[in-house]
C-alpha positions, 0 to 999 in steps of 0.5 A, a space after each residue: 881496117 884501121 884509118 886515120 881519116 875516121 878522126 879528121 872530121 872531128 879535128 877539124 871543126 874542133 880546131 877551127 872552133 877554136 881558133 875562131 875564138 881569137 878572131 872575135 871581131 874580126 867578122 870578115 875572117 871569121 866568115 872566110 875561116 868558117 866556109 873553107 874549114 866546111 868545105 874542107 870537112 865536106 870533102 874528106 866526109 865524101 872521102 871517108 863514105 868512098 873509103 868505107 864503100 871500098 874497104 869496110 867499116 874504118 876503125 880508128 883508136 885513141 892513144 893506140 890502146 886496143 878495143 875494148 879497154 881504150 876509146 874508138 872511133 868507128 865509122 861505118 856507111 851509117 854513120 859517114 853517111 850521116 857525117 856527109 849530110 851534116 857537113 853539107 847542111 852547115 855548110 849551107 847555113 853558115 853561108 845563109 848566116 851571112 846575110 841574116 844572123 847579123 854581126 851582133 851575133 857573130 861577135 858573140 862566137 856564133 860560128 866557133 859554136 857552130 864547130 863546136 856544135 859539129 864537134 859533137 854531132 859528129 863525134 855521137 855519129 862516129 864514137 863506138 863507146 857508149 860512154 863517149 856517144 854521152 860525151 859528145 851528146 854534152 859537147 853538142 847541148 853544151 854548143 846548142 845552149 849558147 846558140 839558142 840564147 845568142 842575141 838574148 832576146 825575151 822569147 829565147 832566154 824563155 824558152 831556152 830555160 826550158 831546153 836546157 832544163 829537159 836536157 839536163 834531166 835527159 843527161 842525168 838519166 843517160 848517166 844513170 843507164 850507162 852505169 847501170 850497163 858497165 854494172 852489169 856488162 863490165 863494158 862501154 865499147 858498144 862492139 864488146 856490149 853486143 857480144 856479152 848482151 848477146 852471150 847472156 840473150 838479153 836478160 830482163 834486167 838489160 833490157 830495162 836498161 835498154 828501155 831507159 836508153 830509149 827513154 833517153 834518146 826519145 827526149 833527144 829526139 822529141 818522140 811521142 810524149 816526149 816532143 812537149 818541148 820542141 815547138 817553144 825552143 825551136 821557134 825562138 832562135 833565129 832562122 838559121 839556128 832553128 836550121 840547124 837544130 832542125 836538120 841535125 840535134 834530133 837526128 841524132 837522138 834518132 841515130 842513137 836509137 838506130 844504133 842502140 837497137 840494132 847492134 845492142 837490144 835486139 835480142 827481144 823486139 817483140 817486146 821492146 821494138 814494139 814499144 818502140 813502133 807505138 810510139 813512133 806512130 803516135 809521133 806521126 800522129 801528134 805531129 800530124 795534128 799539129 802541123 795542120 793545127 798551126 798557121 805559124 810558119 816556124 810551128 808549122 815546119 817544126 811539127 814537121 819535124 816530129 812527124 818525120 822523126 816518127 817515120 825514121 824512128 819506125 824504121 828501127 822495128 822493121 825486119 827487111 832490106 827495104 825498110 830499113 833502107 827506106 828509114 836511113 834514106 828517108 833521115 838523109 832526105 829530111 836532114 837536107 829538106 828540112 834545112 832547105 825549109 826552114 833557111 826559105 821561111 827565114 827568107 819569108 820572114 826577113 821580107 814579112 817581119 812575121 810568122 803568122 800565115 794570116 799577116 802574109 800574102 801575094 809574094 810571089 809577084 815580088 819574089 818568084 824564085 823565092 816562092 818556087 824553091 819552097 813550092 820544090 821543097 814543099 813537095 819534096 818534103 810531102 814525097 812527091 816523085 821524083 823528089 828525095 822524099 819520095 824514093 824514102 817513102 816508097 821503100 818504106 812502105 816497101 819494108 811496111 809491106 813486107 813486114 805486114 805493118 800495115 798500121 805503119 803503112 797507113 798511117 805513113 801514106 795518111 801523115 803524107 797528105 797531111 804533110 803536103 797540105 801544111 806545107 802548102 798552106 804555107 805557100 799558098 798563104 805566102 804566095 798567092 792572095 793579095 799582097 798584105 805588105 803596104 807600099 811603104 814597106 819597100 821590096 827586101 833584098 835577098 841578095 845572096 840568101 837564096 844560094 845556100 837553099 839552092 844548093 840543098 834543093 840541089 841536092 834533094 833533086 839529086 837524090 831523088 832523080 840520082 837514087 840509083 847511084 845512091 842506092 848502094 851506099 844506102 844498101 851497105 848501111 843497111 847490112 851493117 845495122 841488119 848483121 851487128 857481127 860485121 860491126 863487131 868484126 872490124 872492131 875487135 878483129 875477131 
């Protein structure tokens, strides 16, 4: 079905990015143009996952020119899911930059980037060609390159050399591999891609194509042995900004590869969805070691990171319902959490004015809402019932189970303890103990900061306690990246 909706989503923050730009010092405005915009976007995004749940996967074509020859835009559950959840995390960080980004920054455009930044996210989330999914990866690094340097401090203009240098090389290489395609296929509309990939049952040379993708999103979404340059560029930027990266620049990556090897490269997974279970589980692992290793709160927190990539992207090689339900509610779950997580240590850092776990402690007596929404965090984030963490983790040890990945399903429960013990490191060492800052230093103000974290807690406890009234959108995802043909149906009407 055919829908003008699938588009607002991206017209809006495009638009809204824009006029922003005219408004440079104008801080008040800015702020006020930015929430309204977000919520407006938040709504027509629940909007389209009801459309969808009602009447199908929603098509909307660019300049009327018909699939395959012009650009389409595509939204299924998957992706109006992913739309939704992103809105919300934006929306709860740019609220949590009010207080803490500092008008310095917001001069600098800080929230036209933002829109930008969406921009991109949603068009990779929404685009049904393959070349456009790489035109929109470029309108998101592009937006993330400004925002990472922002404020221009040592440690950023540092480590942003090395973001921005893996990222070209990563485009470079998604360039070459999207021609390689249209060589051999004749076709970027990924609906058209499906049924010629599948019509010549994937031949080796698609496959290596396929392969080289992967290599592509793997980069993006700092997989196994690929993660090398996430640590560095995600701890320098402000809380804020490592938010949003957290929360949505490698889940998109990880949402690349769901789609990929779903509706196009499925055709041989015993060769190439093992490569893909490998090296997920190496992730786990490596991010495992690391988030037990550091007592940096930020390190900490971003191995997190890795590690729940790894659980999503294992997702992708699991053959039943359950699994690959469990993979898209655990990715929703963990785009919340996280942003939830790292906007709470930005809380404990501006009170500490340090990352470093041994410079910190007895902040609970000061501060015991503070540390009890990260102790809810915490445990929503290791899985604990009846949390958002853990209706994913159950499912997915559900789908381990039924597809006799029993590796996965105990390297999965293992990473979960582990997960647990780091990010309670981290509260106890905040928290408890004897108190580190001297008297002088005063009690900081968290005036309006904690709200946007509430919010997103808010709704982890929702789709942990609510699951059954989540479920169904979840399900209906699921059936359309287990069953292309519902996919390649309502994009060339066949």
């Amino acid at each position: 079905m055919t829908s003008n909706f699938v588009i607002i989503p991206l017209l809006i923050p495009f638009v809204v990015g824009v006029v922003l730009i005219f408004f440079k010092d104008n801080i008040k405005l800015q702020r006020i143009i930015s929430v309204l915009s977000l919520i407006t976007t938040t709504a027509f995004a629940s909007y389209l996952v009801q459309l969808v749940q009602s009447k199908g996967v929603l098509t909307h074509e660019l300049g009327n020119w018909k699939p395959p020859f012009g650009i389409i835009l595509v939204a299924d559950m998957f992706a109006s899911l992913l739309v939704l959840t992103a809105s919300v995390v934006t929306l709860c960080c740019v609220l949590f930059a009010f207080h803490t980004i500092g008008e310095k920054r917001e001069r600098f455009y800080f929230y036209s980037f933002v829109q930008f930044l969406l921009v991109g996210v949603f068009g990779a989330f929404l685009t049904g060609d393959i070349f456009n999914l790489f035109v929109f990866f470029e309108v998101m690094l592009m937006s993330s390159y400004a925002l990472i340097v922002i404020g221009g401090t040592k440690a950023q203009l540092r480590e942003s050399l090395k973001y921005i240098l893996v990222n070209v090389i990563s485009s470079a290489l998604f360039v070459i591999a999207v021609a390689y395609l249209y060589a051999v296929t004749g076709t970027l509309n990924m609906a058209d891609l499906s049924q010629r990939i599948a019509e010549a049952n994937q031949p080796g040379i698609l496959t290596t194509i396929g392969m080289l993708l992967f290599i592509v999103f793997a980069l993006k979404a700092a997989l196994f042995p690929m993660y090398f340059w996430l640590p560095g560029s995600y701890s320098a930027p402000p809380p804020v900004i490592i938010g949003l990266f957290g929360a949505l620049l490698t889940k998109v990556g990880v949402y690349s590869i769901f789609r990929t090897f779903t509706l196009l490269f499925y055709h041989h997974p015993e060769f190439t969805h093992q490569i893909i279970g490998y090296v997920a589980l190496l992730t786990i692992v490596v991010g495992a070691v690391g988030a037990i290793a550091y007592s940096d709160v930020n390190k900490i927190l971003i191995y997190n990171i890795i590690i729940a990539v790894g659980v999503i992207v294992y997702g992708v090689t699991l053959t039943t319902n359950a699994g690959v339900e469990g993979a898209i509610y655990y990715l929703i779950h963990d785009m919340i959490i996280k942003a939830a997580l790292f906007l709470l240590a930005g809380s404990i850092i501006r009170i500490t004015g340090t990352t470093k776990l041994k410079k910190m402690g007895g902040l609970i007596k000061d501060y015991p809402l503070l540390g009890w929404m990260f102790f809810i965090a915490t445990i929503s984030l290791a899985g604990i019932p009846p949390l958002s963490g853990f209706i994913g983790k159950f499912l997915l040890v559900q789908g381990g189970l039924e597809s006799e990945s029993y590796t996965f399903v105990g390297v999965l429960l293992v990473s979960s303890l582990l997960v647990l013990y780091s990010a309670i490191k981290i509260f106890m060492s905040c928290f408890w103990g004897e108190p580190k800052l001297s008297s002088e230093h005063g009690k900081v103000s968290l005036k309006g900061i904690l709200y946007p974290s509430a919010i997103l807690l808010a709704v982890s406890v929702f789709l942990g306690l609510g699951a059954e009234a989540v479920i169904p959108y979840v399900s209906t995802a699921a059936q359309t990246l287990m069953d292309p043909s519902i996919y390649i149906q309502s994009v060339l009407k066949e």
